[in-house]
C-alpha positions in Angstrom: -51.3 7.1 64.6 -47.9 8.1 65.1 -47.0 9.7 68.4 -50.4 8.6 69.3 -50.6 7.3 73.0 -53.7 5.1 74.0 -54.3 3.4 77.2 -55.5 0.1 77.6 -57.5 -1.7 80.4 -54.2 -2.8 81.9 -52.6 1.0 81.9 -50.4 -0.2 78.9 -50.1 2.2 76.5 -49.3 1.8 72.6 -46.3 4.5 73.0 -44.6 1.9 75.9 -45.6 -1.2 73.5 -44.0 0.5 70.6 -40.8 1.0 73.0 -40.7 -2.3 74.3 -41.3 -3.7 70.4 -38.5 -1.0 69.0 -35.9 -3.1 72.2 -37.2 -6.3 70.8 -36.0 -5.8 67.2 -33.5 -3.7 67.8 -30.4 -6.1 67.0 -32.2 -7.8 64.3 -32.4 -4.4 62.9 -28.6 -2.8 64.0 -27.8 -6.4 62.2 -29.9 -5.2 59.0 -27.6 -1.9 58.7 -24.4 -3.8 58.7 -25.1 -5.8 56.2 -25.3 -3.0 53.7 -22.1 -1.7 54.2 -19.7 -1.4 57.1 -20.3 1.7 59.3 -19.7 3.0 62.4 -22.1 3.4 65.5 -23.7 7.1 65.1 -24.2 6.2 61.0 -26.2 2.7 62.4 -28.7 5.8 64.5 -29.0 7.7 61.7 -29.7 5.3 59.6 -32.3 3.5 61.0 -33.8 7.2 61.9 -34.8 7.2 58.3 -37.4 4.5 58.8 -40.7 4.9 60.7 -40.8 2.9 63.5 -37.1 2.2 64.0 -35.8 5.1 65.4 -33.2 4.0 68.5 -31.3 5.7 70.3 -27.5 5.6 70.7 -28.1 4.5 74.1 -29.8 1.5 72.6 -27.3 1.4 70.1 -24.3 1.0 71.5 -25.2 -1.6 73.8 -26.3 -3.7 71.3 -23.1 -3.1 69.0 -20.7 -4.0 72.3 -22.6 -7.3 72.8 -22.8 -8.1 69.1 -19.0 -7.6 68.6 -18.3 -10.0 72.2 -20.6 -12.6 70.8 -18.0 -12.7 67.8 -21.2 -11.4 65.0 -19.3 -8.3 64.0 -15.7 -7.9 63.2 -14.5 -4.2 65.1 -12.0 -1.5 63.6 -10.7 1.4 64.3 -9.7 4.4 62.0 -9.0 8.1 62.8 -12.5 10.1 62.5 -12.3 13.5 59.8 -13.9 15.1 63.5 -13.5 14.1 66.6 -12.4 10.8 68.3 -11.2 7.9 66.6 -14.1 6.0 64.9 -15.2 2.1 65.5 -16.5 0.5 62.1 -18.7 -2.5 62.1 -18.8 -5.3 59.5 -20.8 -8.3 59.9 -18.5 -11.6 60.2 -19.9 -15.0 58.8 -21.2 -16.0 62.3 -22.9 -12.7 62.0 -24.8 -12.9 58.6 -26.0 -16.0 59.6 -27.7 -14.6 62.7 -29.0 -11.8 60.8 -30.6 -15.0 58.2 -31.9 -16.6 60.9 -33.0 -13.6 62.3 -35.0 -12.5 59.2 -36.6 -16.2 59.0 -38.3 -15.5 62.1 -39.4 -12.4 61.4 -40.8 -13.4 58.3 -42.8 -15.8 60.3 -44.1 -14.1 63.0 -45.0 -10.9 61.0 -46.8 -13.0 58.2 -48.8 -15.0 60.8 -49.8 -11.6 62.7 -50.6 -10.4 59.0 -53.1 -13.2 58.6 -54.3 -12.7 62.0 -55.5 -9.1 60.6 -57.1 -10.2 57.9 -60.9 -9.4 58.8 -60.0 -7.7 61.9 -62.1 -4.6 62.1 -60.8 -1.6 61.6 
């Protein structure tokens, strides 16, 4: 269902709910990349291109990796780039694995109780 757009009642359609959902977990996932390894903000795009559903933009991207860093979650580098401009390497700092925990625990939660919701739900 990919790609598929379907409008509702209210004129909402699935594509502009799978936006709006992509927005909404779009730190906990930036966050998820991190942790791996450290990397730099174009990787973090590519990255998370490899996985249905994910796919964000580096306008969505950056954003989130500017307000991560402020909020002290992810320690910032700088090293000369083998192309191009100098390169900014994220690394998640302890304040920062513990948001991406606590992160995870919610998810955890909401996505088992939706996947209990669907249990018997017509296909």
């Amino acid at each position: 269902m990919r790609g598929t757009v379907v409008t509702s009642e209210q004129g909402i359609t699935v594509g502009a709910w799978e936006t709006q959902l992509r927005k909404g977990v779009a730190e906990i996932a930036v966050l998820a990349v991190i942790a791996r390894e450290e990397t730099y903000g174009y990787r973090i795009v590519e990255v998370l291109r490899e996985f249905e559903g994910l796919a964000l933009s580096e306008s969505t991207v950056y954003p989130v990796l500017t307000r991560l860093a402020n909020d002290g979650l992810l320690a910032v580098r700088t090293e000369a780039s083998p192309a191009g401009p100098r390169r900014r390497y994220y690394s998640l700092t302890s304040s920062g694995q513990r948001r991406l925990y606590d992160l995870q625990e919610s998810w955890q939660k909401v996505s088992g109780s939706l996947a209990t919701l669907f249990k018997g739900v017509a296909r």
